[in-house]
Structure formats: C-alpha cells, structure tokens
C-alpha positions as CSV (number, residue, x, y, z in Angstrom):
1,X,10.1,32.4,-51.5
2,X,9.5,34.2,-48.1
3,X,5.6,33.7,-48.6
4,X,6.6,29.9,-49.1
5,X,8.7,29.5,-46.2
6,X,6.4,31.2,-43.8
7,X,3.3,29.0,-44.9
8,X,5.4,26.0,-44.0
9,X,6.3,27.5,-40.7
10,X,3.0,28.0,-39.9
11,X,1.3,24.6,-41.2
12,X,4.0,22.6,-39.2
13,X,3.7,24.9,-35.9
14,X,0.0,24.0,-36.6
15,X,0.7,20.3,-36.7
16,X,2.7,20.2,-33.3
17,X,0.0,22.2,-31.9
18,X,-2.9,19.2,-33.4
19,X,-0.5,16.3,-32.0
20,X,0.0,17.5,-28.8
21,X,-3.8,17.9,-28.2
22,X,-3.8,14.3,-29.5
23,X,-1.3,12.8,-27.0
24,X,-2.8,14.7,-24.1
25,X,-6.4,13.5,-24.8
26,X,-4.2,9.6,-24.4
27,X,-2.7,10.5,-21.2
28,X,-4.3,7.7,-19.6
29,X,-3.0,8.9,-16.1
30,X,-3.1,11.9,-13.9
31,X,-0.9,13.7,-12.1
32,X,-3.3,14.8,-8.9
33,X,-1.0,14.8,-5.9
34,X,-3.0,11.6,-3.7
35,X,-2.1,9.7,0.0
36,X,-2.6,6.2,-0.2
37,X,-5.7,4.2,1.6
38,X,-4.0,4.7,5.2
39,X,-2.9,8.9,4.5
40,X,0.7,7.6,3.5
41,X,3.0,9.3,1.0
42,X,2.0,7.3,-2.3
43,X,5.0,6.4,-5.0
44,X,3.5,5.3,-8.2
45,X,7.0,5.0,-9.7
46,X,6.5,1.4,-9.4
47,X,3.7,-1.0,-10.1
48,X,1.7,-2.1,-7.7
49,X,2.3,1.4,-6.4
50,X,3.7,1.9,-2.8
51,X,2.2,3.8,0.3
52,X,4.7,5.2,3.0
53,X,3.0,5.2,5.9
54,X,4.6,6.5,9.4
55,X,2.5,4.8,12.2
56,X,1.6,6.2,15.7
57,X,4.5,3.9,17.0
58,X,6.8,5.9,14.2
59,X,7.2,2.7,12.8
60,X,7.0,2.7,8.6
61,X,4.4,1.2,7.4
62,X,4.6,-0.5,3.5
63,X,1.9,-1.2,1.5
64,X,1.4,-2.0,-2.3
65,X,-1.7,-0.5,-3.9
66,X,-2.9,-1.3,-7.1
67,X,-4.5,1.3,-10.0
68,X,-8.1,1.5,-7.6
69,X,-6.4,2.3,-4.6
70,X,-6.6,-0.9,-3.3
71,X,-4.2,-2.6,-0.8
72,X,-2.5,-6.2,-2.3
73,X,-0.8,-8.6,-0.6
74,X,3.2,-8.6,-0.7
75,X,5.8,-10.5,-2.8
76,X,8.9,-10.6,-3.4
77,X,9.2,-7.1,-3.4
78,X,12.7,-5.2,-1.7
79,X,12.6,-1.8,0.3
80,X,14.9,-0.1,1.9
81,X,15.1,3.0,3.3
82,X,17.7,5.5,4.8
83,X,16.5,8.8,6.5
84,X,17.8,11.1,9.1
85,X,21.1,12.5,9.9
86,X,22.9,12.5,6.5
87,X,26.3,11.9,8.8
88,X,24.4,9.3,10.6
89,X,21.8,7.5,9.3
90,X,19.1,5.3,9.6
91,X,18.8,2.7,7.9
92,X,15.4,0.9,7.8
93,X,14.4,-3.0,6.7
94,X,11.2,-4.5,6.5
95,X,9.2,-7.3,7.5
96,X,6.2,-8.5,6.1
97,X,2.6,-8.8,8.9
98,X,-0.3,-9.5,7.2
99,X,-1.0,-7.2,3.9
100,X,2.2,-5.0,4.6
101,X,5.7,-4.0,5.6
102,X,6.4,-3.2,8.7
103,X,10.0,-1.8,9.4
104,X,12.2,-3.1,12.0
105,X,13.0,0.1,13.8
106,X,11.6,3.6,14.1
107,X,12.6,6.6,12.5
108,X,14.6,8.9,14.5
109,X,13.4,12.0,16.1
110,X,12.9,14.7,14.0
111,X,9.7,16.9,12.2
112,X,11.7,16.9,9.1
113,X,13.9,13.7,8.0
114,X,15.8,13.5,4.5
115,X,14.5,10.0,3.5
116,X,15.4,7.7,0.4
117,X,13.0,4.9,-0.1
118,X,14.9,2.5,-2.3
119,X,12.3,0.1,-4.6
120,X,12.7,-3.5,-6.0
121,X,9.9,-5.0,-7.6
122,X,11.9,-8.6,-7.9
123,X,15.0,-9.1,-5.8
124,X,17.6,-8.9,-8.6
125,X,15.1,-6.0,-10.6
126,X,16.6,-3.0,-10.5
127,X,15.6,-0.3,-7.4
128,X,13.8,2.7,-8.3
129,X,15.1,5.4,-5.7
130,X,12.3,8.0,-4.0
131,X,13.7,10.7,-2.2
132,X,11.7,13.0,-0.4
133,X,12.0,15.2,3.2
134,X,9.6,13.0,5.7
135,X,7.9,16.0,7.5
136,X,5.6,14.7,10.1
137,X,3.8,18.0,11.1
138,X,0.0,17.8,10.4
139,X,-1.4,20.2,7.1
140,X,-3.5,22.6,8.2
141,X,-5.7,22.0,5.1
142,X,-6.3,18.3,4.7
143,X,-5.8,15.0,6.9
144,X,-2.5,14.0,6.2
145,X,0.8,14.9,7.6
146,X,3.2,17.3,5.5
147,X,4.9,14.6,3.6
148,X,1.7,12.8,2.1
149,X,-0.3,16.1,1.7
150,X,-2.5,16.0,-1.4
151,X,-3.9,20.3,-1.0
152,X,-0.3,21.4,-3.0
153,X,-0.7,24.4,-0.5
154,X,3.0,25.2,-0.8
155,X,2.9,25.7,-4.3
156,X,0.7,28.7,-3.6
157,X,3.5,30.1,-1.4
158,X,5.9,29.6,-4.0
159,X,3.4,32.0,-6.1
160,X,3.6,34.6,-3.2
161,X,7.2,34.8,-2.6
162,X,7.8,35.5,-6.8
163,X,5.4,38.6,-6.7
C-alpha cells in the first residue's frame, strides 16, 4: 500500500513539474525591467502601456505605448497623480499637447518623491493604482534616472547585504 501511495506521489509531482514547463514555454510576455521610448518609468499594468516621463522643466510627461514600444496618440484616457509630502501633497492633472500628457504643474523639490500614478483607461473604467518612489538621481549604470532604471542594480545590493 506504501509502494502504491508513493508511486502516485511521484507520478503527480511529475505531472506539476510537465505543466509548469508547459505554461512557462506560453508565457507570451517578459518580465525585463524596460524605460519607455523617452527613458520614462514604463507601467504595463494597462493597455496601451504608460511611460512616466519627468522633463527637464520637472514637468510629467504622459505617454501611451503600444506592445512595440511605440508612442500612440491619446484618448479618453484619465491620470492622476499625487507625490511628495504625504502631509502635503501634490496633486498632479494632465493636459493633452500633441502625442502626450503634459501635467499642469511640476513636481515638488525633492531626489526622492512617494508618487501614486492613478490609471483610467475610459473615464468611468476603473483606475489601476502605480505606486512607486520618483527618485530623480541619474544610475550610474545605464541612461535613465533611478526611477526608470532598467540595470536592476539594487537587486545585487540586496544580495550583498544578506551574506
């Protein structure tokens, strides 16, 4: 009886094993950390996908990119956003120029601003919250600022400090 169970243990760990192979050769995305066209913080939560882009004017910058990393044209999409001082904060609304979002203020001064991007694809849809800290300092590994770096370079820290 032993023997029996144990064989079955075995064929159905074997199994799970077989159909998680299966489902991960369907994965039909990745999960590569990437900026968006301009260096912005990418959020594929949504479709078209949205780039967070902080301008030399530290305006925000909002565009939509579709599944080849290409910039499309707004509609009747809704984003907010709130960053800075928790106590205090900013809140951000947008205005579309040209192929983008443009916000109506800039951000407040700061390398390292606790920002919520709120999402709606329609105007009644639903939002799809990002949260994220905005830190503007400049990698010292690839193009982008901190908060759209695609080099995962603090996960190698994270390695350092456990051993």
């Amino acid at each position: 009886m032993k023997t029996t169970l144990l064989t079955l243990a075995i064929a159905a760990l074997g199994l799970a094993i077989n159909v998680s192979a299966a489902d991960k050769e369907k994965h039909d995305h990745d999960h590569e950390i990437k900026a968006g066209p301009t260096g912005g913080k990418l959020i594929t939560e949504v479709e078209p996908h949205v780039e967070f882009f902080v301008n030399k004017d530290k305006m925000v910058e909002i565009r939509f990119i579709d599944d080849d990393m290409k910039v499309v044209a707004p509609g009747e999409q809704v984003i907010s956003v709130t960053l800075g001082d928790r106590s205090a904060p900013t809140k951000l609304s947008f205005t579309k120029e040209g192929n983008m979002l443009i916000s109506d203020k800039a951000i407040p001064e700061g390398e390292n601003l606790p920002t919520v991007v709120q999402i709606k694809t329609t105007p009644d849809a639903k939002a799809v919250t990002e949260k994220f800290n905005l830190n503007l300092e400049q990698c010292p590994t690839c193009k982008n600022q901190e908060y759209a770096c695609t080099c995962a370079h603090g996960e190698e820290e994270e390695t350092k400090k456990k051993e």
